[in-house]
N, C-alpha and C positions, 0 to 999 in steps of 0.2 A: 858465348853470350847467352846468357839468361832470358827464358822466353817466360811473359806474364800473357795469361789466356782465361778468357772466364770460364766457369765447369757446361755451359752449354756449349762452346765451340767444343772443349774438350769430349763430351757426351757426342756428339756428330761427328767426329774424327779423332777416336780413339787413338787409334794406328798410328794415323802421323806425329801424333805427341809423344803416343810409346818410344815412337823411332827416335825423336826430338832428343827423350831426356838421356838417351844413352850418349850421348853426346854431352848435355849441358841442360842443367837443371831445370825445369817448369815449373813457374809456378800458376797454382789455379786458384780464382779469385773466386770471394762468392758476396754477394750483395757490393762489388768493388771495395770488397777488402782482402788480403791475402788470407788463403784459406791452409791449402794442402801443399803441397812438393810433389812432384814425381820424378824421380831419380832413377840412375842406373844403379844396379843392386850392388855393384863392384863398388859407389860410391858410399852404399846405406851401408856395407861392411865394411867398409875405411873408417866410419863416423862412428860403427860400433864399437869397433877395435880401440877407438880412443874415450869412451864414456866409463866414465869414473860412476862409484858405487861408494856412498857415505854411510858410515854405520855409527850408532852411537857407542862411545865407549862403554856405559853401563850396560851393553848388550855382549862385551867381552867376554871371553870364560879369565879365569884365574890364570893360565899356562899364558893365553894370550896377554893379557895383561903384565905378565912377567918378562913376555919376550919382547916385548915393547920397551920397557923399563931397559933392560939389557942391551937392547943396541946401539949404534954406535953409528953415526957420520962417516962419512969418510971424510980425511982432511981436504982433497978439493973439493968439497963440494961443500962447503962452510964459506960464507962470503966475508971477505976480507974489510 
């Protein structure tokens, strides 16, 4: 369960929110809006581990742009 706490209780009791989000996310409000997170680090690597990186094609070199061209699907994975 998801704890929402504003950043003055969290400024007073660090600690126990530390301990908190190792368990289950925090989140910390500021003028009653949500502000920040504070999470268990295991979780901030699980979320990085799936964060995509867009690049513009005209930023391609030539080889890359060839190898693009050149591959290939595989037949499962083409929807029917």
């Amino acid at each position: 369960m998801t704890t929402t706490v504003t950043t003055a209780a969290v400024s007073k009791n660090f600690g126990a929110y530390q301990d908190a989000a190792v368990r289950d996310p925090v989140i910390i409000t500021k003028n009653g809006r949500p502000h920040t997170v504070l999470l268990a680090y295991e979780d901030f690597v699980r979320l990085l581990k799936r964060d995509r990186r867009v690049e513009l094609t005209a930023e391609l070199g030539a080889d890359e742009v060839a190898a693009v061209e050149a591959s290939e699907m595989e037949p499962e994975s083409i929807p029917s």
